[in-house]
N, C-alpha and C positions, 0 to 999 in steps of 0.2 A: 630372434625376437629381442635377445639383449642388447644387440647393437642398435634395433629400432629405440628401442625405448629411452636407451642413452643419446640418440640422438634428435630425440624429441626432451629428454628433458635440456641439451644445449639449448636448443631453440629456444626454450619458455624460460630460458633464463637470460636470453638474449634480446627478449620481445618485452611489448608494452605490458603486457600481460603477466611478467615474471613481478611487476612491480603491484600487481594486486591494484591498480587504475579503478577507480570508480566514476571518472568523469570522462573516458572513452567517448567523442561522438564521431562515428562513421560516415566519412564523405557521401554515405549513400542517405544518411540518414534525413529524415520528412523535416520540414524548413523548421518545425518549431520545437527542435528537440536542442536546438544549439543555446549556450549555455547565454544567460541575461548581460543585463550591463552592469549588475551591481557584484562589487567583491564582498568573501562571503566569511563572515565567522561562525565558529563554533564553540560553543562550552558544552560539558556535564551538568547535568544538575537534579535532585533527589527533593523528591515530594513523600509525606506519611498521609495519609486515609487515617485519623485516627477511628476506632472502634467499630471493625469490620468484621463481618462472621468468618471465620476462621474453619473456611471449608473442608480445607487438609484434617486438621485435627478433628473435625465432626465425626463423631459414631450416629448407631441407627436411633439411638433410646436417650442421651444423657439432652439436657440444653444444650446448643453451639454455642463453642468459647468463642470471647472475641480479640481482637488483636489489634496492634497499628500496620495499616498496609503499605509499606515504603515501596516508591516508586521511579527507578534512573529512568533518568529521559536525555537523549542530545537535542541538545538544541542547535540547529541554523539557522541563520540570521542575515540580512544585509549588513553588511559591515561599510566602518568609515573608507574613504577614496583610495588614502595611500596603505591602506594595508595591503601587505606583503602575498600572494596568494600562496596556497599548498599546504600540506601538511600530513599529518599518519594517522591512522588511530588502529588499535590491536584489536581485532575482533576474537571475541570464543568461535569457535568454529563446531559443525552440527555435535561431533562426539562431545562436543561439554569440557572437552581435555584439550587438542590442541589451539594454537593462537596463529592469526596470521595478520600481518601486517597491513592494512587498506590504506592506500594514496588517491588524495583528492584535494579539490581546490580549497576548501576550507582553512582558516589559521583560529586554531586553536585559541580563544578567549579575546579574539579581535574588538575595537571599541566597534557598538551596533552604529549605525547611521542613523541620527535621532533627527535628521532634518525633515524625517516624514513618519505619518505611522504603515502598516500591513496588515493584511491580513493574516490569520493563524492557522495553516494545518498539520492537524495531528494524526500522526502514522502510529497502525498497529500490527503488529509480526502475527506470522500461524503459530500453529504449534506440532514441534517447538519454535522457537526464533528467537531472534533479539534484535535489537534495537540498528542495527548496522544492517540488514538485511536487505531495507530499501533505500540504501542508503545514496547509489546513484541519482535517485529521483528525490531524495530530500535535496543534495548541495546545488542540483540542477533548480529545482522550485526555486530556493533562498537568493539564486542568483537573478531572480526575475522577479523580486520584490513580493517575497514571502517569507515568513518566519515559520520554519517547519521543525516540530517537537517531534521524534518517535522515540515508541516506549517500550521497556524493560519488562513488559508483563510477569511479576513474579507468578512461582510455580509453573511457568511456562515458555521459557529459556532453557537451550541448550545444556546450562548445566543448573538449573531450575526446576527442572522436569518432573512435575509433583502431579496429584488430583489433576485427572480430566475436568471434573465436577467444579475446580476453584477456576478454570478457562471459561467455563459457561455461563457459571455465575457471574463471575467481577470482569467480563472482558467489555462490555458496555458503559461501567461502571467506574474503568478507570480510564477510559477515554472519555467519561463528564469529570472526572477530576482535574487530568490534565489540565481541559479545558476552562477551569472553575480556575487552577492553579494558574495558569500562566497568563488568563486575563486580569488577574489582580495582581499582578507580580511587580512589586518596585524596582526602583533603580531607573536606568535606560535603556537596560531590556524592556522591564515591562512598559517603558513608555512608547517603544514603537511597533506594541500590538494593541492590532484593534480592536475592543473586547465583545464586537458585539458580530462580527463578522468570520465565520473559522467554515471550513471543510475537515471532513474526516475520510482518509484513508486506509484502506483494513485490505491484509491478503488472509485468505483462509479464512483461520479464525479470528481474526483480526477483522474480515469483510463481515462474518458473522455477529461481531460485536458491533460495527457500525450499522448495518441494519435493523439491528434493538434497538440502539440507540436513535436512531433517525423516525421510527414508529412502528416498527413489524416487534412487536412481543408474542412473544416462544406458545404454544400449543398448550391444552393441559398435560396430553399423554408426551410431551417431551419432558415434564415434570417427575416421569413416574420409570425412567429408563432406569434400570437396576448399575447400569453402567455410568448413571450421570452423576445428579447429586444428588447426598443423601438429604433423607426429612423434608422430602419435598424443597429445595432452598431456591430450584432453577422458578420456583414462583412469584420469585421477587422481578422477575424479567417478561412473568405471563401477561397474553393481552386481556384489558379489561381490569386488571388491578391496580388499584392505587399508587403503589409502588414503579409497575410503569411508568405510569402516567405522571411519576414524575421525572422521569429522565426529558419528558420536551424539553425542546431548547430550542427557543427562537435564533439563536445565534447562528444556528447549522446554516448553510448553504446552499452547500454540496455534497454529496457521497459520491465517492470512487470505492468499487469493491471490487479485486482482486480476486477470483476464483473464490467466492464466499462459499464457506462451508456449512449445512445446515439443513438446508432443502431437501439435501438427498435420504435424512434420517428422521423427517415427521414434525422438525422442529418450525412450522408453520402452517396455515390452511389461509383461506380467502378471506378468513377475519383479520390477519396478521399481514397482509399485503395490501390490506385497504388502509393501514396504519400510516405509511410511507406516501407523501405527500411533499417531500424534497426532492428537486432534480438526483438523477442516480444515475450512474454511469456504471455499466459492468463489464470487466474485461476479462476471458477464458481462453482455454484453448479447449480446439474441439475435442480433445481424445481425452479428458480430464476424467481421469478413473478414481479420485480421494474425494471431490466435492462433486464429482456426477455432472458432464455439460449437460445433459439436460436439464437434471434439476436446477440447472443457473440457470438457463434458455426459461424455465418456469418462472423464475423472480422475473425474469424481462417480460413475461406473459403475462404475470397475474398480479404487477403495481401496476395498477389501471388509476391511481390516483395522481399521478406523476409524470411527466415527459423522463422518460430513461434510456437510453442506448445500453447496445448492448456491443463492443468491440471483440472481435474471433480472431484469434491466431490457428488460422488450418493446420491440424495435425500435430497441432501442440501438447502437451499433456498441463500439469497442476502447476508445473511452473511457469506459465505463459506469463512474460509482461512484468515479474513483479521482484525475483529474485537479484539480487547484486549477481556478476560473473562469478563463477564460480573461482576460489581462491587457487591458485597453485600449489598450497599447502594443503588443500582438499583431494588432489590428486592422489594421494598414499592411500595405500589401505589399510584403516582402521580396524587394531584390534575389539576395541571396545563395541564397534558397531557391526562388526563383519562384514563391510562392503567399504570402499574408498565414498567420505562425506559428500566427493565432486557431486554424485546422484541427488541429492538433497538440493542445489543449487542449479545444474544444468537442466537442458532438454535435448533431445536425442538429432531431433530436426532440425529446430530454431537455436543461432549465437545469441547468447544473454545481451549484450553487448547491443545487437540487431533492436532485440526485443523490449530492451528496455528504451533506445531512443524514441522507438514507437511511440511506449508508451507516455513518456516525459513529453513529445509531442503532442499528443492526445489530453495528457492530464493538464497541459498546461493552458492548454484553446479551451477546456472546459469549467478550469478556474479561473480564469480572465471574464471568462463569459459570467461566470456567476458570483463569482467574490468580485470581479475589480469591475463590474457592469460594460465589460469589453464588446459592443457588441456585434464589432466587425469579426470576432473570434466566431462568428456564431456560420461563419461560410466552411469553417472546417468540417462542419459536422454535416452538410448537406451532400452525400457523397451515394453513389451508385452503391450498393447493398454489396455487392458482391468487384473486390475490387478489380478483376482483370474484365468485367464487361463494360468500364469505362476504356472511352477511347481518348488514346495522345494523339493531339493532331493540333502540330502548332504550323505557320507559314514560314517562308525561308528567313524571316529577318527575327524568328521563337516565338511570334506570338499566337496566342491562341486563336483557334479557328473556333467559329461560331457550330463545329460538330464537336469540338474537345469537350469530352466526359471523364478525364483522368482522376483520380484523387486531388483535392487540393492542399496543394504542399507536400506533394511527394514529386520528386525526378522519374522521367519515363522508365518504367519497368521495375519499380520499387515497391509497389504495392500489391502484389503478387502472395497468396495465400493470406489473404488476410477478406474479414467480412464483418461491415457496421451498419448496423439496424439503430431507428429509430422509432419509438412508438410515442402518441403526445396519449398526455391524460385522458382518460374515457375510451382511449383502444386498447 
C-alpha cells in the first residue's frame, strides 16, 4: 500500500493537478464551458456593514450588541488586451489551518477594460467556505464579460467558523451589501459595472441566502429553532415583514443556487415560494444527504411564480456542480478534522473538474440569457429531461439529422448521468 501511495503521490505531482489548476477545461467538456475572449483580472478588496447586530455575541436576555461587519471579497473582472494571463492565490483550506496554492488565469490587480460596462455576479460559499471555492466558475464568468465578486462570509469560513445563527441571519444581507457596495464603487472598476443589472450565486448556504434575497422569506417556526438564532433575530429575513420586504432589489436577474440549504429544515412553506418571481436556476446531485434532493426537487415544485430549471448530476452527493477540484494539499489527513479535508471538496462518482465545466456551461447560457438579453442562449435549455433518451444522429458529412435529440452543446456520449427540468411560471 506504501508503494501504491508513493506512487500516486509521483503522479499528482507530475500532473495538471499537482499545480492546484482552477481553469482545467476537459476536451469532453459541453461547448460553453470554454473559457471567453476577454483576459481577466483580479484584486482583494474589504467592505464594513457599519452597525450590524452582532449575532455571535447575542445572549438570550441582554439587547443585541452591534458592530461593524467587514466583508473580503475577490473580485474578477475583464481586464485590458495585453495583460499578461495567470497567476496564484493561497487558499485556507476546509481545516481553517492549512494553505494551498490555486493557479488560474487571472493577474492579479490587472488594469479593468473600461471600453465597455458588465454585468455584476455575486458568489456566496456554504458553510463553511470561502471565498476561493467557486472560484473555477468566478475566472471562467469574468472571462466572458463579467465582473464576478465572491464573498468572505465572516463567522462562516474555514477559519471563521462561529454562530450557525450569524449564517442565517446576515447571509442575504451581505449579498445586498456587496451588491449596494460595488455598484457605487469609484475608480475604473466601479465604472465598468453595471449597477442595475447583477445575478446572485449561492452554493448551500450561500443558495440559502440567495433565495431570501430573491423573495422566499424564512417561516415563523424557522425563527424559534433552539439551534438558530437567538431572540428571535432570523425575523429580520421572515416572510411578510417589513424588514424583508426590504431586501427587493430590482437589480436581481438571476439566481443560480447550488444545492441550497434550507428546505430540508422547515425554513419555508408556500407563502415563502410564492416570494421568488426571478428566473432561478437549481443545480444538485441526486444523492445530496446535507441539503436533502428532494427538499431542492420541492424549490423546483413549489416557485410557481417563476420559470426555474432544475439541473441533476445522477448519483452525485452535496458537492454536485459547485466545488473548486479538490487541492492536492487536501489529500493529507488532517489532524484537526479527523478525516483528509479532500471529502469537503470531492465527490465519490463525479471529477470536479467534469462537474464544474458542466456547470460554467450551464451558468453561462443562463446568464447571457438573462443579464446580457442573449437570446439565442435560450436553445441550451430546451433539452430532453432526461439526458441519454436523446438521440445523436448526425449524416456522414456531422450534420444533424432531423431525428437528433442530443443535448445541445454536448459531444456524443457526454451527457450521460445527468437530468434538466424546466417548469414556466403557473406549473
Amino acid at each position: 500500500m506504501r508503494i501504491i501511495a508513493a506512487a500516486m503521490g509521483v503522479l499528482a505531482a507530475t500532473s495538471g493537478y499537482a499545480e492546484n489548476r482552477i481553469d482545467i477545461i476537459r476536451p469532453d467538456a459541453p461547448e460553453l464551458a470554454a473559457f471567453g475572449e476577454h483576459k481577466i483580472g483580479v484584486t482583494t478588496m474589504s467592505f464594513t456593514n457599519p452597525d450590524q447586530i452582532d449575532v455571535v455575541n447575542t445572549n438570550e436576555t441582554d439587547e443585541p450588541p452591534l458592530y461593524d461587519r467587514s466583508l473580503t471579497v475577490e473580485v474578477w473582472y475583464p481586464a485590458v488586451e495585453n495583460t499578461v494571463s495567470g497567476g496564484t492565490y493561497t487558499a485556507i483550506l476546509r481545516d481553517g489551518v492549512a494553505t494551498a496554492e490555486l493557479t488560474g488565469q487571472a493577474a492579479r490587480n490587472a488594469a479593468p477594460d473600461t471600453s465597455e460596462t458588465y454585468p455584476l455576479v455575486v458568489i456566496s460559499h456554504g458553510y463553511p467556505g470561502n471565498r476561493f471555492l467557486l472560484s473555477p466558475l468566478a475566472e471562467n464568468l469574468a472571462s466572458k464579460g463579467y465582473v464576478v465578486a465572491s464573498i468572505d462570509h465572516p463567522d462562516s469560513t474555514y477559519d471563521d467558523q462561529s454562530t450557525f445563527g450569524s449564517t442565517l441571519v446576515n447571509r442575504p444581507w451581505d449579498q445586498r451589501f456587496i451588491v449596494d457596495s460595488l455598484t457605487t464603487l469609484n475608480g475604473d472598476l466601479g465604472a465598468i459595472i453595471q449597477d442595475d443589472n447583477v445575478a446572485i450565486i449561492g452554493y448551500s448556504m450561500g443558495g440559502y441566502g440567495a433565495l431570501i434575497y430573491g423573495g422566499a422569506g424564512v417561516t415563523l417556526i424557522s425563527t424559534t429553532y433552539e439551534w438558530g438564532a437567538p431572540q428571535g433575530l432570523l425575523e429580520r429575513n421572515m416572510m411578510g415583514t417589513e424588514t424583508h420586504a426590504g431586501l427587493a432589489d430590482d437589480r436581481i436577474k438571476a439566481i443560480v443556487a447550488f444545492g441550497p440549504w434550507g428546505n430540508n429544515t422547515g425554513f419555508w412553506d408556500a407563502t415563502g415560494w410564492a416570494g421568488i418571481n426571478k428566473p432561478l436556476m437549481l443545480i444538485a446531485g441526486s444523492i445530496d444527504d446535507v441539503s436533502q434532493y428532494d427538499a431542492i426537487r420541492g424549490i423546483f415544485d413549489d416557485s410557481m411564480n417563476t420559470t426555474r430549471h432544475l439541473l441533476t448530476f445522477e448519483n452525485a452527493n452535496h458537492n454536485a456542480g459547485a466545488p473548486m477540484p479538490a487541492p492536492a494539499e487536501s489529500y493529507a489527513f488532517s489532524e484537526t478534522l479527523g478525516y483528509a479535508p479532500f471529502d469537503h471538496y470531492a465527490d465519490p462518482v463525479w471529477d470536479n473538474v467534469r462537474m464544474n465545466n458542466i456547470s460554467q456551461h450551464f451558468v453561462t447560457a443562463y446568464l447571457d440569457l438573462h443579464l446580457k438579453q442573449d437570446e439565442v442562449k435560450a436553445r441550451y435549455f430546451d433539452l430532453t429531461p432526461v439526458a441519454t433518451d436523446g438521440l445523436w444522429s448526425v449524416d456522414e458529412n456531422g450534420e444533424e439529422t432531423p431525428e437528433h435529440g442530443y443535448w445541445t452543446g454536448f459531444p456524443n456520449r457526454t451527457a450521460a448521468g445527468l437530468r434538466f427540468e424546466t417548469k414556466l411560471a403557473g406549473e
